[in-house]
Each structure stands twice: as structure tokens, then as C-alpha cells.
C-alpha positions in Angstrom: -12.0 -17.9 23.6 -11.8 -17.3 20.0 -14.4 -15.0 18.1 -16.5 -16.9 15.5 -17.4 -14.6 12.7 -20.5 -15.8 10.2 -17.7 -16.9 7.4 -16.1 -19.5 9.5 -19.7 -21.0 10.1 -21.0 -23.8 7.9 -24.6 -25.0 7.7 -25.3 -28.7 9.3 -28.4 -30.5 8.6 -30.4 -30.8 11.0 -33.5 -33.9 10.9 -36.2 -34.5 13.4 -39.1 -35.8 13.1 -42.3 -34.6 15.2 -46.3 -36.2 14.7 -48.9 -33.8 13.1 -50.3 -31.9 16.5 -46.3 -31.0 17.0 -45.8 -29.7 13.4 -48.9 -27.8 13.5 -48.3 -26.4 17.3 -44.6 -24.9 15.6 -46.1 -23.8 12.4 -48.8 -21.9 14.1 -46.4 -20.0 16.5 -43.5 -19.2 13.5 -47.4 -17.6 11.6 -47.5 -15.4 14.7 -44.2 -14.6 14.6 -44.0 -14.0 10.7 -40.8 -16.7 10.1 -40.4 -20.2 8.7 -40.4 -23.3 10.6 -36.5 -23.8 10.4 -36.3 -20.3 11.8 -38.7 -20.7 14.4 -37.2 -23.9 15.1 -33.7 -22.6 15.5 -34.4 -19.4 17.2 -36.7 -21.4 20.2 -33.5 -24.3 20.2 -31.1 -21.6 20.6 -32.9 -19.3 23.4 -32.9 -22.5 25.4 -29.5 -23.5 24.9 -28.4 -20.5 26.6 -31.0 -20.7 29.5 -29.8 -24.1 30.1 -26.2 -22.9 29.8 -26.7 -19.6 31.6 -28.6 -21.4 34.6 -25.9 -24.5 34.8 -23.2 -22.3 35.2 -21.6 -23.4 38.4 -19.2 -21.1 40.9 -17.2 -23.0 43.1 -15.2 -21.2 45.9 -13.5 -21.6 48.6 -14.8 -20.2 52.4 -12.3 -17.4 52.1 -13.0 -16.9 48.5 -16.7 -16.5 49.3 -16.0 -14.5 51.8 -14.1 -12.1 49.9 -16.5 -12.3 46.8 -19.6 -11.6 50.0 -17.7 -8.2 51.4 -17.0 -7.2 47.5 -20.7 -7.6 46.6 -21.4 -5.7 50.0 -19.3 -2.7 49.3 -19.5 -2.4 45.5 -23.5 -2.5 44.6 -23.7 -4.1 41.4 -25.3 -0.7 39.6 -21.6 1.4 40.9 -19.7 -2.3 39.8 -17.6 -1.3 37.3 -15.8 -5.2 36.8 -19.7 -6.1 37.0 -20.7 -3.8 34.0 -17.4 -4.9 32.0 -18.7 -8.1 32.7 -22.3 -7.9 31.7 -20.9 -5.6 28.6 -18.9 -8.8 27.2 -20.3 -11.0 24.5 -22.0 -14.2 25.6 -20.3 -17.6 24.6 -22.6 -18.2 22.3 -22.6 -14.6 20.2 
């Protein structure tokens, strides 16, 4: 996958529209958090893009691939991993 860096991004424009209680909900939180709505906004859209994208990540192997990828877990505990700490050291998609 190719590496986006902040000069190939260009702002969208983003409109929503939310009632009072909503608005005032978000403004009161991006107060306690010391940023601006859009920010707040963003940020809270953002984290949950990546749980949802993190948690729908689907695996599918075969038995004998299983098996294999049981008896590596088995002898290789993820803290001595090494392909697991490459692996966890990588940027996410979304960076």
C-alpha cells in the first residue's frame, strides 16, 4: 500500500446536521478536551473508523492453515514473536 504523506491530502467538506441537545452534547465534550467542534468531531469519527475496521477484520483459513497458524502461536508466545512485533511495529492503514 502506498504511503500518504499530509501534501497529497486535500480538505473535503464535510455537512451534517444534528438538533440542539446533539450540538451541545459535542461542544461540551471538545470544552473538556480543550479543541473545536470540527476537531472533536473528526478525532471521535476517526477513532471509530478504525475500531470498526480493526474489529471487522476477517481471517479466513483453511484446517491445515489453522492448524499451522495454532502450533506457531503455541510455540512462539506472542511477547518472544518476532514476525508478531514486526507486525504490531507497522503503521496502521489508516496512518
Amino acid at each position: 500500500m502506498e504511503r500518504v504523506t499530509p501534501a497529497d491530502l486535500k480538505p473535503v467538506f464535510i455537512t451534517m446536521k444534528a438538533d440542539a441537545k446533539q450540538w451541545d452534547l459535542i461542544d461540551t465534550a471538545a470544552k473538556i478536551l480543550g479543541v473545536d467542534r470540527v476537531r472533536f468531531i473528526l478525532e471521535a469519527a476517526c477513532q471509530c473508523a478504525e475500531e470498526v475496521i480493526v474489529d471487522r477484520k476477517l481471517f479466513v483459513l483453511n484446517e491445515e492453515a489453522f492448524d499451522r497458524f495454532e502450533k506457531a502461536l503455541d510455540a512462539h508466545p506472542i511477547k518472544s514473536n518476532e514476525c508478531v512485533k514486526r507486525l504490531l511495529a507497522r503503521p496502521k492503514r489508516w496512518s
